[in-house]
C-alpha positions as CSV (number, residue, x, y, z in Angstrom):
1,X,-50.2,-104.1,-35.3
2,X,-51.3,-107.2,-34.4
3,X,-49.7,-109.6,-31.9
4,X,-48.8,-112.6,-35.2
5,X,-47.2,-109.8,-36.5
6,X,-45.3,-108.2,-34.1
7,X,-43.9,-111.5,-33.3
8,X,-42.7,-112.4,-36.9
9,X,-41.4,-108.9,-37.0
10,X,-39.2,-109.6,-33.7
11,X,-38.2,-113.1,-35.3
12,X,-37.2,-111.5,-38.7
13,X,-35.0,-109.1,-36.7
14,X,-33.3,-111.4,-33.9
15,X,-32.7,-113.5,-36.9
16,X,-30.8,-110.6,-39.1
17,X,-29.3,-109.4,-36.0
18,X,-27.5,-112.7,-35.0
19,X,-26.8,-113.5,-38.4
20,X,-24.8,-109.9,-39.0
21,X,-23.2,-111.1,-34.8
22,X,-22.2,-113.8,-35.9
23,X,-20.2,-112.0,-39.1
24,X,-18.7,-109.9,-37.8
25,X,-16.9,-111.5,-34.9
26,X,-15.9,-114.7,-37.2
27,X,-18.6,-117.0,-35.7
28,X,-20.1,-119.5,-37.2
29,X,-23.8,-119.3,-38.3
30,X,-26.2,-121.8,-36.2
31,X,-27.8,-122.2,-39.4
32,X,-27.2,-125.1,-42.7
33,X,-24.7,-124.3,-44.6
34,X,-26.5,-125.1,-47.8
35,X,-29.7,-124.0,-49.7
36,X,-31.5,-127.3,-49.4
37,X,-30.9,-127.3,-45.4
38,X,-32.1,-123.8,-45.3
39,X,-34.8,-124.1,-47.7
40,X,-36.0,-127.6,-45.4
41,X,-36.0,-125.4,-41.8
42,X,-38.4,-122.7,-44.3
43,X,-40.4,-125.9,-45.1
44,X,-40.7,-127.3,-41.8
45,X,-41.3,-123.6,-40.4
46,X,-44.2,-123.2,-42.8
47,X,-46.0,-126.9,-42.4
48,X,-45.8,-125.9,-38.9
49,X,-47.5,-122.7,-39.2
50,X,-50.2,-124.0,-41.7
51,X,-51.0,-127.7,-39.6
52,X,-51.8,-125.3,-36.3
53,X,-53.9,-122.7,-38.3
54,X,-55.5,-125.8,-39.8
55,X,-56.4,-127.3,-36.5
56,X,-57.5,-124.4,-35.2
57,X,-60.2,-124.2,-37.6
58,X,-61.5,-127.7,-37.2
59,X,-64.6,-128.6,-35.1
60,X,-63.3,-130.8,-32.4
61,X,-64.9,-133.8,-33.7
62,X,-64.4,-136.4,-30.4
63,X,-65.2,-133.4,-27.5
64,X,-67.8,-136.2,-25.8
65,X,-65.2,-139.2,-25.6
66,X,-63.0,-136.7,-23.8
67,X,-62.1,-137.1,-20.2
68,X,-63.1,-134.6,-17.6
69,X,-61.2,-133.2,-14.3
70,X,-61.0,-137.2,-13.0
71,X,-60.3,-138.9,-16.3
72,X,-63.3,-140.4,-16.8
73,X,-64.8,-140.4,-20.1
74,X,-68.7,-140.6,-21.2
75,X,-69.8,-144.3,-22.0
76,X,-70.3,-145.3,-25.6
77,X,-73.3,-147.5,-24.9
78,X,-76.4,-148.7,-22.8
């Protein structure tokens, strides 16, 4: 099992786990109360997910402008 795995599978069940805590001693859930809060945290959860694989992917366009150790960056011109 990969590591992106394992750590959606340890997610998935701290999640269940403090969810059925949380139910049985009368607590209440540190989660929105209604579908269209829940459903938002799934949508923000995902655009997060998909923006960083997305970035990831990219060739890092500006690499010369970037500073080095110092600061300083390369010059644009003569």
């Amino acid at each position: 099992m990969n590591t992106q795995r394992l750590k959606v599978a340890i997610g998935l069940l701290l999640g269940v786990a403090l969810g059925a805590l949380c139910r049985a001693f009368g607590l209440p859930a540190p989660a929105p109360p209604a579908l269209a809060g829940a459903l938002l945290v799934v949508a923000m959860t995902l655009g997060y997910l998909g923006v960083g694989r997305w970035c990831a992917q990219r060739e890092a366009r500006n690499r010369p402008l970037c500073g080095g150790p110092d600061g300083s960056t390369v010059k644009a011109g003569p």
